[in-house]
C-alpha positions as CSV (number, residue, x, y, z in Angstrom):
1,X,15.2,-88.5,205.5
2,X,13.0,-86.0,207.5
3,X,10.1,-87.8,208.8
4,X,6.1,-87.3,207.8
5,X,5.4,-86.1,211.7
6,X,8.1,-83.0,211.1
7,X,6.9,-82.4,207.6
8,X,3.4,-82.1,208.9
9,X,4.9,-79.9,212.0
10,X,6.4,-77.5,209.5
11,X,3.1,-77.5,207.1
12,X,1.2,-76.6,210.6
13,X,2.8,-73.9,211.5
14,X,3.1,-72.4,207.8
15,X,-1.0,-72.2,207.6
16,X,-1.3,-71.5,211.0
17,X,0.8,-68.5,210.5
18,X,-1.4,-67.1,207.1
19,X,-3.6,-66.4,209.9
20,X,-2.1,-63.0,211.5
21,X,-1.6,-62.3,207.7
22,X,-5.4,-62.3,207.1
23,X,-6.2,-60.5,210.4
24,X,-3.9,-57.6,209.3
25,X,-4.7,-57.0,205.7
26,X,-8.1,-56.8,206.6
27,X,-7.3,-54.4,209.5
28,X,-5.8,-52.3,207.0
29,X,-8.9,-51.6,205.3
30,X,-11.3,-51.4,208.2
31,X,-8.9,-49.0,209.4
32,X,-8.4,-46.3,206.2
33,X,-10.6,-43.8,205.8
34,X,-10.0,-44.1,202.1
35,X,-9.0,-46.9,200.0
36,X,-6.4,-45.7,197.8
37,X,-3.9,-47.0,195.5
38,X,-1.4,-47.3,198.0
39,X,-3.8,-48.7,200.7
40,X,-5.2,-51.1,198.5
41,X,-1.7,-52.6,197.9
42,X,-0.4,-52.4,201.2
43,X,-3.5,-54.5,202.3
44,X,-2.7,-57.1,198.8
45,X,0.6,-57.6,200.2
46,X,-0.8,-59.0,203.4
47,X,-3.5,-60.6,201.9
48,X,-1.3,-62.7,198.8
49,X,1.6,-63.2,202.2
50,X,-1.5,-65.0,204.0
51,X,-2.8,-67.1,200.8
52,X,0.7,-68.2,200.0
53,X,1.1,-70.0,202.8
54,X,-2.0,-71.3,203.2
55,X,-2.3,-72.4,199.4
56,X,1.4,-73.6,199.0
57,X,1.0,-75.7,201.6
58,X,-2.0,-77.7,200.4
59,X,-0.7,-77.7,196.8
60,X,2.6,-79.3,197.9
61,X,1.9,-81.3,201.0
62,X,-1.7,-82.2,201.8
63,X,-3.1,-82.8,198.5
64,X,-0.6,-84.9,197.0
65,X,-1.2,-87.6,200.6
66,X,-5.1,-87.4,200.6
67,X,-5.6,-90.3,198.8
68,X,-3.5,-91.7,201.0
69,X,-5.3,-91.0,204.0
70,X,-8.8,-91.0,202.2
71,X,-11.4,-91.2,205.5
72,X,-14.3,-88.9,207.0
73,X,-12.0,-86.7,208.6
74,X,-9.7,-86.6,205.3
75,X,-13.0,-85.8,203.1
76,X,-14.6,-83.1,205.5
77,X,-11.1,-81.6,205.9
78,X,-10.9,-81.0,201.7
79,X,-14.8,-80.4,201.5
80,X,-14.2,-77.4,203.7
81,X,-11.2,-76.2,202.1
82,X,-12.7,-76.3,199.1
83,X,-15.6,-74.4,200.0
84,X,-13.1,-72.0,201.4
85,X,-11.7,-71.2,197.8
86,X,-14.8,-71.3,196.4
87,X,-15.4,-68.2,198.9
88,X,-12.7,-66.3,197.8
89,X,-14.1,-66.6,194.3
90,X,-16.8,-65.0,195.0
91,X,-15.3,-62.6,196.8
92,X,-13.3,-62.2,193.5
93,X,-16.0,-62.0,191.5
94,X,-17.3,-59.2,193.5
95,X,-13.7,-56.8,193.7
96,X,-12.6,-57.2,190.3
97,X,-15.7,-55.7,189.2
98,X,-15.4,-52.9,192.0
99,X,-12.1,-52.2,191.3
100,X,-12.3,-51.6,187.6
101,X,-15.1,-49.2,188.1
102,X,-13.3,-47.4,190.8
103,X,-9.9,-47.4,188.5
104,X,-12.3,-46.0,185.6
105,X,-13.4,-43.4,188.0
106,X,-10.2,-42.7,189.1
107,X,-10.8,-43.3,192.4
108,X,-7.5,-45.0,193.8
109,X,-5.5,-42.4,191.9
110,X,-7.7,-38.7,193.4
111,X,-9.7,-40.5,196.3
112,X,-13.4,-38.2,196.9
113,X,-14.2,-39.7,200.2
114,X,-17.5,-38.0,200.1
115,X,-18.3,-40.0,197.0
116,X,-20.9,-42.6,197.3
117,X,-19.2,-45.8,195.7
118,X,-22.6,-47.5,194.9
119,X,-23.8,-44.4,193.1
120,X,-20.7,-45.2,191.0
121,X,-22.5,-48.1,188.8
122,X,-26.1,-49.8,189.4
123,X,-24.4,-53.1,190.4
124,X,-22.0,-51.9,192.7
125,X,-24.2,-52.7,195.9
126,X,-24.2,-56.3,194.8
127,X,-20.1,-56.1,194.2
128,X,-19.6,-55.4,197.6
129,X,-22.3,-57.7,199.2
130,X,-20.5,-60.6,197.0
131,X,-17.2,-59.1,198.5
132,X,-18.2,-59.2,201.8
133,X,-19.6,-62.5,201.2
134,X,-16.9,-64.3,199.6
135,X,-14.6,-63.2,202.6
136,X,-16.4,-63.7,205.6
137,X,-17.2,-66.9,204.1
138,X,-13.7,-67.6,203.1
139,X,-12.9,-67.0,206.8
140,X,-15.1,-69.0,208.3
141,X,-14.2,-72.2,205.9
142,X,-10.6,-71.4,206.4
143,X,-10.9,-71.7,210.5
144,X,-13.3,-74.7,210.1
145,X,-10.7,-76.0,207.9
146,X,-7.8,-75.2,210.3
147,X,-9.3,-76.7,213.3
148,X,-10.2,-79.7,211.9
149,X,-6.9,-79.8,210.0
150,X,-4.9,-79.4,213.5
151,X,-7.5,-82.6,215.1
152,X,-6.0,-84.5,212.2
153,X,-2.5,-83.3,212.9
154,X,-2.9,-84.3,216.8
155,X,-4.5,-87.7,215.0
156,X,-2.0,-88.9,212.9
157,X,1.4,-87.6,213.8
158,X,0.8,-87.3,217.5
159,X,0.7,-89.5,220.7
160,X,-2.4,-87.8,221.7
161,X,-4.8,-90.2,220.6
């Protein structure tokens, strides 16, 4: 039987890797000058790669032993991660809006990258804020999450402390 410490190891370095994931898809979109269909699913590919394995991870492993190890860390360590996925929400409240009026507009399809986006609907500036939102929030969660998920690592399956 594999032990809870190598588990735990594994489950580490799977969210620890969504990381580089996250980095890149966004990188992808800083980086194009326009976002076209093909962009736009490029950057998805890293983007779904990075939530999988932070997501699968949680669902399997860490969720199923909290009550388990119910304590203050335990409760900050969900509180965050929750407020991480209640980031991306937002930030998914704000890009399925953007992206049917850009798909209406047939703007993934013939790109105008002289076109003003937020002249494209009279909500689309607070689409994007709520975008931009939802993921530097979901970022910022997702690290506070990580660090004080990698303490409770060193805690619990380590000699450390």
């Amino acid at each position: 039987m594999v032990s809870d410490a190598a588990i735990a190891s594994v489950v580490a370095l799977v969210v620890t890797a969504s990381f580089p994931f996250y980095l890149y898809g966004a990188w992808i979109i800083i980086e194009a000058e326009t976002v076209t269909w093909d962009v736009l699913t490029h950057h998805l590919k890293f983007i779904v790669t990075g939530l999988l394995l932070t997501t699968i991870p949680a669902v399997v492993w860490m969720i199923p032993r909290f009550e388990r190890q119910f304590g203050g860390l335990a409760a900050v360590h969900a509180f965050l991660g929750l407020q991480a996925y209640a980031m991306l929400i937002l930030a998914l409240t704000g890009i399925v809006r953007i992206f049917q009026v850009k798909r209406a507009h047939d703007l993934y399809g013939t790109p105008n990258p002289d076109m003003d986006i937020s002249e494209l609907h009279e909500n689309m500036d607070s689409w994007r804020w709520r975008l931009r939102a939802g993921v530097a929030g979901y970022i910022v969660f997702w690290l506070l999450t990580w660090v004080l998920g990698m303490a409770r690592f060193l805690i619990l399956h380590t000699d450390y402390f």
